[in-house]
Predicted model as a PDB file, atoms N, CA, C, CB and O in Angstrom, pLDDT in the B-factor column:
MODEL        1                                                                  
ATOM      1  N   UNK A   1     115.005 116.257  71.685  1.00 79.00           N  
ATOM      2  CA  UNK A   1     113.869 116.793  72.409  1.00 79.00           C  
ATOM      3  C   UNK A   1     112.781 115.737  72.646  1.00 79.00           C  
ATOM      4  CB  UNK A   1     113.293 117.971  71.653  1.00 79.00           C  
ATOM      5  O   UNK A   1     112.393 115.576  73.803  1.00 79.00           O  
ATOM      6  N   UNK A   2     112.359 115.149  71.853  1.00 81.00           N  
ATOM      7  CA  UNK A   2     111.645 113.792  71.925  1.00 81.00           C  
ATOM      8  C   UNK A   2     111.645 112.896  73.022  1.00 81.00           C  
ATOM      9  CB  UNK A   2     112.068 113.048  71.000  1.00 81.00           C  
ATOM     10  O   UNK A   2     110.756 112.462  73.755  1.00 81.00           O  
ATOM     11  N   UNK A   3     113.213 112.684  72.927  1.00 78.00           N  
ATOM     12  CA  UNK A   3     113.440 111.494  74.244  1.00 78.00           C  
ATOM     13  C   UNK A   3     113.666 112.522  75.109  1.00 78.00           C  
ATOM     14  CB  UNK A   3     114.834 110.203  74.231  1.00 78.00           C  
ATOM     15  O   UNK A   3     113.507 111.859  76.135  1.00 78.00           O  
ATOM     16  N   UNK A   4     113.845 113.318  75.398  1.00 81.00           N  
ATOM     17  CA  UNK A   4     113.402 113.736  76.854  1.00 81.00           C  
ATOM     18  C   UNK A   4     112.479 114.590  77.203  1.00 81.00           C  
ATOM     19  CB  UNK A   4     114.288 114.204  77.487  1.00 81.00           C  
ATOM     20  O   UNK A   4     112.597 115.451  78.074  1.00 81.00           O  
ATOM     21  N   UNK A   5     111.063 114.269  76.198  1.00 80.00           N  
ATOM     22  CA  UNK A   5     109.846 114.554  76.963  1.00 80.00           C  
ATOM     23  C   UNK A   5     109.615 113.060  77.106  1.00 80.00           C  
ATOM     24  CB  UNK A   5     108.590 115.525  76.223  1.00 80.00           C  
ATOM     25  O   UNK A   5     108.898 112.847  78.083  1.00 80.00           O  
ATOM     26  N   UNK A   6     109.955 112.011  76.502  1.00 77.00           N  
ATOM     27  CA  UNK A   6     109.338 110.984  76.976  1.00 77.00           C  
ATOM     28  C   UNK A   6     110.166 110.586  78.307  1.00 77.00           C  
ATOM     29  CB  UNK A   6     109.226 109.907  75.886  1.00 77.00           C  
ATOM     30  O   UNK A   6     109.471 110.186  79.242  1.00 77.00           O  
ATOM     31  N   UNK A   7     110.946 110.619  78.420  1.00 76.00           N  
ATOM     32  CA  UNK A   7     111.975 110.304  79.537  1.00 76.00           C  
ATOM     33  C   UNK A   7     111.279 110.719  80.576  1.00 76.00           C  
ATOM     34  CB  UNK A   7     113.397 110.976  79.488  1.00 76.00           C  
ATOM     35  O   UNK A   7     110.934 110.006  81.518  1.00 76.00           O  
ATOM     36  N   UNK A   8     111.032 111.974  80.432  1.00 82.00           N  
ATOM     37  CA  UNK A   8     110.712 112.803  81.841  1.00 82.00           C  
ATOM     38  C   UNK A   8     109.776 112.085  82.821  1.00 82.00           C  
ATOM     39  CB  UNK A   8     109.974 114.248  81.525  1.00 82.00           C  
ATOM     40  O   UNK A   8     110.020 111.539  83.897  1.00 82.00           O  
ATOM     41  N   UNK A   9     108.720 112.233  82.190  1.00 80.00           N  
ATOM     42  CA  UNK A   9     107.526 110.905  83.304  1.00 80.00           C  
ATOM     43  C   UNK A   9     108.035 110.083  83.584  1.00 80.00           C  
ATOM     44  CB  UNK A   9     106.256 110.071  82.820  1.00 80.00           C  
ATOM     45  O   UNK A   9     107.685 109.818  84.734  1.00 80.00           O  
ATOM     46  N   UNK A  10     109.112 109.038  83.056  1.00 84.00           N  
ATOM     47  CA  UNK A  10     109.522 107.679  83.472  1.00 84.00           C  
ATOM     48  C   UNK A  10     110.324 108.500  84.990  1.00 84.00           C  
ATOM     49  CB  UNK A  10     110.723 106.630  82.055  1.00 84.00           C  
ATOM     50  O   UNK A  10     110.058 108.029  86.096  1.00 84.00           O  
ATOM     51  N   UNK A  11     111.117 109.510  84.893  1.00 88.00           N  
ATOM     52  CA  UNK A  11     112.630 109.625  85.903  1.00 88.00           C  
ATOM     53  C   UNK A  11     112.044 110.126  86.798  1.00 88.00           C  
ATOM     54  CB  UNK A  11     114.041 110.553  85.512  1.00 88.00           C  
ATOM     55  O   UNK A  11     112.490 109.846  87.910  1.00 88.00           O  
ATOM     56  N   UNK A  12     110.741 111.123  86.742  1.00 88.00           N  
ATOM     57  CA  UNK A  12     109.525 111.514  88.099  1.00 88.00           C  
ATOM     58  C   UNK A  12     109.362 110.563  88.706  1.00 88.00           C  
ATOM     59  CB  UNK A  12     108.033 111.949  87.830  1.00 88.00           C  
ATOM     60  O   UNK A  12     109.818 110.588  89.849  1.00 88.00           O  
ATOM     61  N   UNK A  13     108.654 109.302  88.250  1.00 88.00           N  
ATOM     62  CA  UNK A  13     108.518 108.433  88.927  1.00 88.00           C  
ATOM     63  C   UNK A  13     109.273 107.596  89.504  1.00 88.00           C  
ATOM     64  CB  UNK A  13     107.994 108.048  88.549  1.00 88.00           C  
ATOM     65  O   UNK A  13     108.983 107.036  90.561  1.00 88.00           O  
ATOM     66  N   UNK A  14     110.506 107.401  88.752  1.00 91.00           N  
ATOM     67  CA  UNK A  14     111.777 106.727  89.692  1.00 91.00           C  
ATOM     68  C   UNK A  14     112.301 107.367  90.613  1.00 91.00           C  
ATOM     69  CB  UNK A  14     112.928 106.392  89.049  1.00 91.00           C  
ATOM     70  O   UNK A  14     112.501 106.619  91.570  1.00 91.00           O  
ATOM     71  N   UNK A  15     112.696 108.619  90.835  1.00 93.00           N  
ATOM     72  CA  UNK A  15     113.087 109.944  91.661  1.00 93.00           C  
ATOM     73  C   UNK A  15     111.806 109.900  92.936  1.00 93.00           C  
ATOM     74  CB  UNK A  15     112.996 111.628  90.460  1.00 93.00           C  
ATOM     75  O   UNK A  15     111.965 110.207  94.118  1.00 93.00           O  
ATOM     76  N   UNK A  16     110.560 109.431  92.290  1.00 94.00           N  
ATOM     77  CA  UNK A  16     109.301 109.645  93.478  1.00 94.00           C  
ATOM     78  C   UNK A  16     109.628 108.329  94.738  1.00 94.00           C  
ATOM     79  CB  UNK A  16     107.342 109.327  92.546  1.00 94.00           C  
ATOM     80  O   UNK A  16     109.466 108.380  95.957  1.00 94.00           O  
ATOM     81  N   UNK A  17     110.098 107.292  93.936  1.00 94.00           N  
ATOM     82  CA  UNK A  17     110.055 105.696  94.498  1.00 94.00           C  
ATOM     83  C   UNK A  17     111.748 106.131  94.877  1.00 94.00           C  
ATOM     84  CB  UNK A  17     109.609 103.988  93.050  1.00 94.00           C  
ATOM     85  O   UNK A  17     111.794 106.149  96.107  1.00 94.00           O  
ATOM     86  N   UNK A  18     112.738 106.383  94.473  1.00 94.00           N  
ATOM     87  CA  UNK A  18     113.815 106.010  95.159  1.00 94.00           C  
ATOM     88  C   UNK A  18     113.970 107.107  96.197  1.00 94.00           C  
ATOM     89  CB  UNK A  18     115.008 105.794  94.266  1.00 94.00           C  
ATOM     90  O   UNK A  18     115.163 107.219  96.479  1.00 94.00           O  
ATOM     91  N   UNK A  19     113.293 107.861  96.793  1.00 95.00           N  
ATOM     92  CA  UNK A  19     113.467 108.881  97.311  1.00 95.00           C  
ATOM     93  C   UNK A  19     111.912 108.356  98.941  1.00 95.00           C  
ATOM     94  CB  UNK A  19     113.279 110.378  95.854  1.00 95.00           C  
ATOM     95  O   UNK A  19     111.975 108.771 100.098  1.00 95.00           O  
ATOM     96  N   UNK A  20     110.995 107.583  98.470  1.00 96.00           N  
ATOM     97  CA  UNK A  20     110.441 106.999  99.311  1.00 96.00           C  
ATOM     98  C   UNK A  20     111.128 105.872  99.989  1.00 96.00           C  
ATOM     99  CB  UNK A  20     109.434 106.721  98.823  1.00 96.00           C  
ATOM    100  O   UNK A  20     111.305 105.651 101.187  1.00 96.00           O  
ATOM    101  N   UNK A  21     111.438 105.274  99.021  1.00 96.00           N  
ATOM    102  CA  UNK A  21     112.220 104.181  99.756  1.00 96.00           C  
ATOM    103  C   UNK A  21     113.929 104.006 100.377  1.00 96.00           C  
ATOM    104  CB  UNK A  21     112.060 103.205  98.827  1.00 96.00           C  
ATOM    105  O   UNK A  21     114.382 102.887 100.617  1.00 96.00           O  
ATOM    106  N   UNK A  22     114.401 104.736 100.494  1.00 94.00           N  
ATOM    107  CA  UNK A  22     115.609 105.448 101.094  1.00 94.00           C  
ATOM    108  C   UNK A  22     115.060 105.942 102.413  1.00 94.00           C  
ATOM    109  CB  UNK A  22     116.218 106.704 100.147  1.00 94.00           C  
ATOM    110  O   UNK A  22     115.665 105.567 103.418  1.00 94.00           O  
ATOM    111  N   UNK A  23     113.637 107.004 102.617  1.00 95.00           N  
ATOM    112  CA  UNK A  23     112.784 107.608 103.694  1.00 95.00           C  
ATOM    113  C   UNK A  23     112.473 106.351 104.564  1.00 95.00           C  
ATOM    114  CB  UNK A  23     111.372 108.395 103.100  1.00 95.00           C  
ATOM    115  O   UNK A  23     112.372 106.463 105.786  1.00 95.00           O  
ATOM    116  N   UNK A  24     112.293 104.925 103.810  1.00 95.00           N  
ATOM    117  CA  UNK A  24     112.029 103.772 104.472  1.00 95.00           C  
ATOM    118  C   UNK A  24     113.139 103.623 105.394  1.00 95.00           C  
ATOM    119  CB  UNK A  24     111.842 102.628 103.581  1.00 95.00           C  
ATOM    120  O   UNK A  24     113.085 103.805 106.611  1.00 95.00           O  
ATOM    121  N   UNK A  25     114.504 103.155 104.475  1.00 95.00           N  
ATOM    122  CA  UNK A  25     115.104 102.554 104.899  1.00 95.00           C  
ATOM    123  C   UNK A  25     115.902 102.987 106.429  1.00 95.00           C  
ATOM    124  CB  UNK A  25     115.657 102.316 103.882  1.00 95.00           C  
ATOM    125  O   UNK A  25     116.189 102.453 107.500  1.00 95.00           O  
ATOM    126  N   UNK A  26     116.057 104.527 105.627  1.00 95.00           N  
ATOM    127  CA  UNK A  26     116.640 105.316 107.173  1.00 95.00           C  
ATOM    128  C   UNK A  26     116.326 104.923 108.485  1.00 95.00           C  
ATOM    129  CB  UNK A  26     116.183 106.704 107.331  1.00 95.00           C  
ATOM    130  O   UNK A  26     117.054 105.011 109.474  1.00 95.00           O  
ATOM    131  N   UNK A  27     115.147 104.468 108.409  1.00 94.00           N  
ATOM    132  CA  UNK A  27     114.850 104.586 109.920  1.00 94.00           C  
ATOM    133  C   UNK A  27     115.357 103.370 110.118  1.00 94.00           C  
ATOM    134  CB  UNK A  27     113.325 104.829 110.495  1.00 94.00           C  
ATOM    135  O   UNK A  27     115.257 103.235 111.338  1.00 94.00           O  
ATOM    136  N   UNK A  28     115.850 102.377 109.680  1.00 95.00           N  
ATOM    137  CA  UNK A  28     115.710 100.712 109.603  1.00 95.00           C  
ATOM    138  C   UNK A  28     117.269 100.465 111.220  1.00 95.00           C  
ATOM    139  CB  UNK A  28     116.367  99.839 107.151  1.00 95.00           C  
ATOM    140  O   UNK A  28     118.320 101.066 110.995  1.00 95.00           O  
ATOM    141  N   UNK A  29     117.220  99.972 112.027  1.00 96.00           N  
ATOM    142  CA  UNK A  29     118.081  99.473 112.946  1.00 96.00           C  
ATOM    143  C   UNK A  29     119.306  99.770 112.091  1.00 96.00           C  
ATOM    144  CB  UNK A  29     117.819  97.943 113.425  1.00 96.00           C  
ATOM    145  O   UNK A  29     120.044 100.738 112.277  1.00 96.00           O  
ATOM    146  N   UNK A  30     119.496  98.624 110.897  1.00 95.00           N  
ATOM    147  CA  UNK A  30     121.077  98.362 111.045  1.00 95.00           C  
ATOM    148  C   UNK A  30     121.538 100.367 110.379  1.00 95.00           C  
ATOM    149  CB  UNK A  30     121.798  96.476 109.572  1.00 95.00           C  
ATOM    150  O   UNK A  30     122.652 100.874 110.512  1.00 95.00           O  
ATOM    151  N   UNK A  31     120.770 100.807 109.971  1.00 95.00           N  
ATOM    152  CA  UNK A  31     121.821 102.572 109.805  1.00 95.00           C  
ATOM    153  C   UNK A  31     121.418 102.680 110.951  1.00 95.00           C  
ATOM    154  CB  UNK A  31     121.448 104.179 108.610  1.00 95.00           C  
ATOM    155  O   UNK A  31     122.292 103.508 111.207  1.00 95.00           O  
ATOM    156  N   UNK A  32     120.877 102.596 111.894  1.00 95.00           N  
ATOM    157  CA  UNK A  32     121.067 103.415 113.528  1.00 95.00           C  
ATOM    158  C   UNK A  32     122.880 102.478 114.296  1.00 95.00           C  
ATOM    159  CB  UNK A  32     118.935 102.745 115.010  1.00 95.00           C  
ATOM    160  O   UNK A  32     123.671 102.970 115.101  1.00 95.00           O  
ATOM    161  N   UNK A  33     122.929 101.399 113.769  1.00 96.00           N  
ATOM    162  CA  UNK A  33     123.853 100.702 114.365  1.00 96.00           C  
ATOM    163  C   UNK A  33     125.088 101.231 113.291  1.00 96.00           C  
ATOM    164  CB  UNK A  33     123.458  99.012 114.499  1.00 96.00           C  
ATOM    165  O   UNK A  33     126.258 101.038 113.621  1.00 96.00           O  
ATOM    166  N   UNK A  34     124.769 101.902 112.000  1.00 95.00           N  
ATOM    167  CA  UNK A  34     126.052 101.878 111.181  1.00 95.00           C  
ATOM    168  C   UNK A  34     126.676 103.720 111.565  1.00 95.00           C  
ATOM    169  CB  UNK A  34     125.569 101.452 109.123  1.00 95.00           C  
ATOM    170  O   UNK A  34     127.747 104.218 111.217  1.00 95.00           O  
ATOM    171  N   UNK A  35     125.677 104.288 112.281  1.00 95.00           N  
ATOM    172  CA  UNK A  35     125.785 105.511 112.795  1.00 95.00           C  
ATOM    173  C   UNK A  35     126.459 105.728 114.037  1.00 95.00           C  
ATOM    174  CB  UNK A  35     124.661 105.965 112.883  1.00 95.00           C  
ATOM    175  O   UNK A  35     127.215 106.678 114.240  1.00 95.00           O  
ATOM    176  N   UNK A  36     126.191 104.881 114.822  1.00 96.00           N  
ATOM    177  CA  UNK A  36     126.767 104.668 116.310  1.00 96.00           C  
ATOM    178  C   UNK A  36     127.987 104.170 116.441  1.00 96.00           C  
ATOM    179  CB  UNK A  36     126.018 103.802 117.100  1.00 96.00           C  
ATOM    180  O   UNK A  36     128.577 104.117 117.520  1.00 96.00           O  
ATOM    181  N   UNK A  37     128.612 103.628 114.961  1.00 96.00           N  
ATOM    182  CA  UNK A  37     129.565 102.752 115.020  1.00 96.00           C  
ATOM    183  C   UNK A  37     130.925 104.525 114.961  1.00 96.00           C  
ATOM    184  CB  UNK A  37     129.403 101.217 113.406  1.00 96.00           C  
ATOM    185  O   UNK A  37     131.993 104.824 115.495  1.00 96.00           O  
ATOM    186  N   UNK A  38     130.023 105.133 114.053  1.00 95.00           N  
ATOM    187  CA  UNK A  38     131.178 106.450 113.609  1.00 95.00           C  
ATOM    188  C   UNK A  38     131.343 106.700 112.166  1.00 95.00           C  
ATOM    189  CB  UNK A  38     132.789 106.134 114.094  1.00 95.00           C  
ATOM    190  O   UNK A  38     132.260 107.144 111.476  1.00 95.00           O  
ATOM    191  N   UNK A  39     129.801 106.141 111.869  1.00 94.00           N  
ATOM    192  CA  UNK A  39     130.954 106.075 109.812  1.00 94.00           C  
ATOM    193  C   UNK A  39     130.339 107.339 109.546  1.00 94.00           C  
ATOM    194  CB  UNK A  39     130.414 104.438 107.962  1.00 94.00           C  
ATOM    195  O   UNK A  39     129.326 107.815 110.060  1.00 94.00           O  
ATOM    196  N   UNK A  40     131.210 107.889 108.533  1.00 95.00           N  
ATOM    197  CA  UNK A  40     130.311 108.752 107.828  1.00 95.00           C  
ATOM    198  C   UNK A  40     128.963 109.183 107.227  1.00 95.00           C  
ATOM    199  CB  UNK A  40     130.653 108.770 107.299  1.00 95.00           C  
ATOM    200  O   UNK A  40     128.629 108.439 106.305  1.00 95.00           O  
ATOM    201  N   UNK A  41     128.084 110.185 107.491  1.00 95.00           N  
ATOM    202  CA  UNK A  41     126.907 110.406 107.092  1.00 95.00           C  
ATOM    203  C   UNK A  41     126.686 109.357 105.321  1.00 95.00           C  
ATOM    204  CB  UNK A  41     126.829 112.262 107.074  1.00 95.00           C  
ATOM    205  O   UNK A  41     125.877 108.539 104.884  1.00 95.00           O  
ATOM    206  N   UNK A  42     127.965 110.050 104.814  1.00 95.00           N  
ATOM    207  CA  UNK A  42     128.020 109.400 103.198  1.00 95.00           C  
ATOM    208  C   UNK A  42     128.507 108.526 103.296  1.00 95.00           C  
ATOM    209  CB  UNK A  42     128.647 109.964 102.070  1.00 95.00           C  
ATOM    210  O   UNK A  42     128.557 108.280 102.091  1.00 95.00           O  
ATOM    211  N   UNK A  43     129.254 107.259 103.988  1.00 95.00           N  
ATOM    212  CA  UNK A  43     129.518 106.530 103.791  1.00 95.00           C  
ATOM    213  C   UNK A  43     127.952 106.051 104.133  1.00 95.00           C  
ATOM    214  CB  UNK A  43     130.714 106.248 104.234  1.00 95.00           C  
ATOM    215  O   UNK A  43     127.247 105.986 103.126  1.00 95.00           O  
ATOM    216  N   UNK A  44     127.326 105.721 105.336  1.00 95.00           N  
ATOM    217  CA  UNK A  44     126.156 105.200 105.668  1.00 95.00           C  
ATOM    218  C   UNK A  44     125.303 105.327 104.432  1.00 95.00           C  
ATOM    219  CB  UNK A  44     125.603 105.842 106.870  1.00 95.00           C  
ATOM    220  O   UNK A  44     125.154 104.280 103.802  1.00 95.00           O  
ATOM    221  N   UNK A  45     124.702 106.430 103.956  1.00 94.00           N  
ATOM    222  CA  UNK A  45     123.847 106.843 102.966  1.00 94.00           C  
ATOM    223  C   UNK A  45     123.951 105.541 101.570  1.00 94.00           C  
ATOM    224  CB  UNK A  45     124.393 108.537 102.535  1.00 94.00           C  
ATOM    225  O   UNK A  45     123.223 104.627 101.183  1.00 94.00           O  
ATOM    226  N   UNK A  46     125.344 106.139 101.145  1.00 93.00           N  
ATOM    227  CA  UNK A  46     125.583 105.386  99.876  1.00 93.00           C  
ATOM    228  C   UNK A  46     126.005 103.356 100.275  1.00 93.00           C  
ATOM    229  CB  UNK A  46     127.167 106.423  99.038  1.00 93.00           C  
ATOM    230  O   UNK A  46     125.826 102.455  99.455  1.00 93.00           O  
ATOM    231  N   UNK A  47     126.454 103.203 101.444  1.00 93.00           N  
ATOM    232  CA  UNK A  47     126.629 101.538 101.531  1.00 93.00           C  
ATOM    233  C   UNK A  47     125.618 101.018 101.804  1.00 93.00           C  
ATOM    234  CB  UNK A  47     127.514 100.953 102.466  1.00 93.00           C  
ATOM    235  O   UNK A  47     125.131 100.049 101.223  1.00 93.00           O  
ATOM    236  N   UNK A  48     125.143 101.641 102.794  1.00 94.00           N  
ATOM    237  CA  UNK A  48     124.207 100.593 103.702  1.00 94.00           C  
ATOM    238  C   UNK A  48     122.570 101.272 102.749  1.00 94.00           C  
ATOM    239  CB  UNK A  48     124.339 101.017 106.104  1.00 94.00           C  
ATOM    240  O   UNK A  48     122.152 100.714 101.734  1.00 94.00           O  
ATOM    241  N   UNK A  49     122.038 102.248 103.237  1.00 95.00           N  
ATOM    242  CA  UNK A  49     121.089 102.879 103.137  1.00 95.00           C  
ATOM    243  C   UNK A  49     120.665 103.073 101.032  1.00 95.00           C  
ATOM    244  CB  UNK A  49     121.540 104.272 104.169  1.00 95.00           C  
ATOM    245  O   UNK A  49     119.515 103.279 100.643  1.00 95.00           O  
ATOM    246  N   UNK A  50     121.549 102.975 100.321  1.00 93.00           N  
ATOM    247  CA  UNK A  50     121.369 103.167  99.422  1.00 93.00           C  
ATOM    248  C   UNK A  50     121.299 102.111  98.163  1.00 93.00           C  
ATOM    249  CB  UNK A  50     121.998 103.942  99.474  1.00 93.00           C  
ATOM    250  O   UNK A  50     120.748 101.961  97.073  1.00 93.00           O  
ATOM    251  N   UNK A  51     122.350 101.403  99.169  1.00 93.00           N  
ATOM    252  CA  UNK A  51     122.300  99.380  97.887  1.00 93.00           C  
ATOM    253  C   UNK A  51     120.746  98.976  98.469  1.00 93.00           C  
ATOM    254  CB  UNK A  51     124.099  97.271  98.664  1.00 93.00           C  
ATOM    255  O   UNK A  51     120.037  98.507  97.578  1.00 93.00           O  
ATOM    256  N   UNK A  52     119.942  99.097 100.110  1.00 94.00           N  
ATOM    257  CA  UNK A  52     118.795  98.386 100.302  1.00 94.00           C  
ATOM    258  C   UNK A  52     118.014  99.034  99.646  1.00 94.00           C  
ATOM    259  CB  UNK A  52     118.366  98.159 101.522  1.00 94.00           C  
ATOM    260  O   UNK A  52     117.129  98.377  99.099  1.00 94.00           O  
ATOM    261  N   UNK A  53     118.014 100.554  99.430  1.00 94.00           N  
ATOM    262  CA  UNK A  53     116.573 101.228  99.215  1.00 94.00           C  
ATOM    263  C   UNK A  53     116.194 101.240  97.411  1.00 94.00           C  
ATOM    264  CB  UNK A  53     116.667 103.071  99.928  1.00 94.00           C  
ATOM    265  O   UNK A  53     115.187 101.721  96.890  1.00 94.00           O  
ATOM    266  N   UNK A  54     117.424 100.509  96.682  1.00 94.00           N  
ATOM    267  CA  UNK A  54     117.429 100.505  95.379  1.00 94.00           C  
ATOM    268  C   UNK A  54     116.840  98.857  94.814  1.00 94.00           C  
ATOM    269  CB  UNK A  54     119.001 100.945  94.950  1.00 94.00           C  
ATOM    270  O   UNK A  54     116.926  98.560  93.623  1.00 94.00           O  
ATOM    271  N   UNK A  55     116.274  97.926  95.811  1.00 94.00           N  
ATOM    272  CA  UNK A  55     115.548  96.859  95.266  1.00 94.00           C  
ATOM    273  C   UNK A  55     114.550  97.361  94.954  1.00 94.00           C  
ATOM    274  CB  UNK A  55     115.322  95.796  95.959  1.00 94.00           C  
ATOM    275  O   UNK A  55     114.640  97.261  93.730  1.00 94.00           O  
ATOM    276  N   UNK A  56     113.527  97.899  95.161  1.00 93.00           N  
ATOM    277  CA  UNK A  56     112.556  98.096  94.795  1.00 93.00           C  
ATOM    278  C   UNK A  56     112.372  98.828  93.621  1.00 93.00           C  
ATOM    279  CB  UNK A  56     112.083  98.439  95.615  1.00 93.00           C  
ATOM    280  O   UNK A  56     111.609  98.422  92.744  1.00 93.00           O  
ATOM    281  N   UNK A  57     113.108 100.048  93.504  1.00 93.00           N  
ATOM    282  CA  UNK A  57     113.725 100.559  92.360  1.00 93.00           C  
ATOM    283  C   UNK A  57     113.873  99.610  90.915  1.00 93.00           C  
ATOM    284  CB  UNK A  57     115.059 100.942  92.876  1.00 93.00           C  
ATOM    285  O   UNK A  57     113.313  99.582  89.819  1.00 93.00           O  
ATOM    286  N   UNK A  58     114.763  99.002  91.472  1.00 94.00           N  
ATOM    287  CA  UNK A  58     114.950  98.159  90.227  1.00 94.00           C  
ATOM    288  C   UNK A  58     114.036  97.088  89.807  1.00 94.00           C  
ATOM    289  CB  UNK A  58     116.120  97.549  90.313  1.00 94.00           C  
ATOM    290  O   UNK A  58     114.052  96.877  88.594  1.00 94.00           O  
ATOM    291  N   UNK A  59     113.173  96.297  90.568  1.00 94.00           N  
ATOM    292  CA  UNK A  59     112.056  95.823  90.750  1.00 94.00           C  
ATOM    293  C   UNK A  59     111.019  96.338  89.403  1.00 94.00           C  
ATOM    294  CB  UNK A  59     111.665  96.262  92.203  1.00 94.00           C  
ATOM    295  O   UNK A  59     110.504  95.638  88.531  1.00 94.00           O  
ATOM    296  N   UNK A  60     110.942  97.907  89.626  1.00 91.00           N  
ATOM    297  CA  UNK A  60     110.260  98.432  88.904  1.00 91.00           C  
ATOM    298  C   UNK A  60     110.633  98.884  87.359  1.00 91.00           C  
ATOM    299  CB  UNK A  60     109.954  99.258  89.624  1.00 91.00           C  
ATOM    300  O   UNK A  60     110.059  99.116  86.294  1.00 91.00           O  
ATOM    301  N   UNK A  61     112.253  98.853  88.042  1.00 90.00           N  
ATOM    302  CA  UNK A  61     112.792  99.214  86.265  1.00 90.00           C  
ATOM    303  C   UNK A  61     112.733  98.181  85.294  1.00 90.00           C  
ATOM    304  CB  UNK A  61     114.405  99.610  86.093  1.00 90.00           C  
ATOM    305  O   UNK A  61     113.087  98.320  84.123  1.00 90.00           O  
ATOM    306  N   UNK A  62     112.414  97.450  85.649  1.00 90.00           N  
ATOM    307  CA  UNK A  62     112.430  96.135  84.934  1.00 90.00           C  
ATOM    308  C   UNK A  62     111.477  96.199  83.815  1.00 90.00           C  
ATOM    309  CB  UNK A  62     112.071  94.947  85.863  1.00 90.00           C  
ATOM    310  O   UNK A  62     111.781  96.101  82.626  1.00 90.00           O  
ATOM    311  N   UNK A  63     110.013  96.411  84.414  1.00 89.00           N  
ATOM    312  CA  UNK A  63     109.173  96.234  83.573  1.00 89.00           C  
ATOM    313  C   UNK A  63     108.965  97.920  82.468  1.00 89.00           C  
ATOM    314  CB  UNK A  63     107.868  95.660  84.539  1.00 89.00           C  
ATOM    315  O   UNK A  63     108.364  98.146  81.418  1.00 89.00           O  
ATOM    316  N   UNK A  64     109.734  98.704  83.314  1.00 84.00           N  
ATOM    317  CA  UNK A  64     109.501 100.233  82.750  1.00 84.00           C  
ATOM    318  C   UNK A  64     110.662 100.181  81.228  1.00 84.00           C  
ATOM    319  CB  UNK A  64     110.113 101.718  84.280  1.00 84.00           C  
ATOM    320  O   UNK A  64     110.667 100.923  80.246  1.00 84.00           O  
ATOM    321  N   UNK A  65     111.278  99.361  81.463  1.00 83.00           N  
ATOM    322  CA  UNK A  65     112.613  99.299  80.565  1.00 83.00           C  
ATOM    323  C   UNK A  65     112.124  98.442  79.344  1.00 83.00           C  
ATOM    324  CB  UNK A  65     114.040  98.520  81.400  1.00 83.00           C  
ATOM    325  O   UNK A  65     112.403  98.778  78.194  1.00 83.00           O  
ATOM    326  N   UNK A  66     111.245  97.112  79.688  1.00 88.00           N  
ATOM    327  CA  UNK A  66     110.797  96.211  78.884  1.00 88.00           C  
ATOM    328  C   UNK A  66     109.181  96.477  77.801  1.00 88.00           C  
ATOM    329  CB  UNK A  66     110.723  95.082  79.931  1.00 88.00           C  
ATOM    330  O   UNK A  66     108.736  95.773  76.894  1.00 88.00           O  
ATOM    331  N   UNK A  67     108.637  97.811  78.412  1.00 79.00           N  
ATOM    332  CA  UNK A  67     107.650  98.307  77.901  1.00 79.00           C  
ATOM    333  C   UNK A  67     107.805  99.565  76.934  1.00 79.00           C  
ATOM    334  CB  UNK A  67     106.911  98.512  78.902  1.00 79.00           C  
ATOM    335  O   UNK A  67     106.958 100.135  76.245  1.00 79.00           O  
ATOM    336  N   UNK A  68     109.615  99.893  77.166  1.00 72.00           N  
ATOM    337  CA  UNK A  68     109.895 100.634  76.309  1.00 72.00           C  
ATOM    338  C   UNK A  68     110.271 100.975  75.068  1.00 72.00           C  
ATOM    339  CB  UNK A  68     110.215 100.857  76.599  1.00 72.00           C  
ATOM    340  O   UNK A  68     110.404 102.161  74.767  1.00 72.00           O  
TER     341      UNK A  68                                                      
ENDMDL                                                                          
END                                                                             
């Protein structure tokens, strides 16, 4: 019970940021070009749209992980 009241605030805030920055990426050219090509909604999402929108993410986990 412990670790996951402390958990909880940390995964809000990662869930807040990876969920903004995915909203970024969508709009970005190359998924309009990986859409037009024919791929799948989920293929697009998870290749293209989901390895870019997770730098920042991790960016942040860094120091959230090292303060823990």
């Amino acid at each position: 019970m412990p670790a996951f009241a402390l958990g909880f605030a940390s995964s809000a805030l990662i869930a807040r940021l990876t969920r903004a920055s995915l909203l970024q990426v969508i709009r970005e050219d190359y998924i309009r070009t990986a859409r037009a090509k024919g791929l799948a909604e989920r293929v697009v999402v998870t290749r293209h749209a989901l390895k870019n929108s997770m730098i920042p993410v991790i960016t942040i986990l860094g120091p959230l992980l090292a303060g823990w």
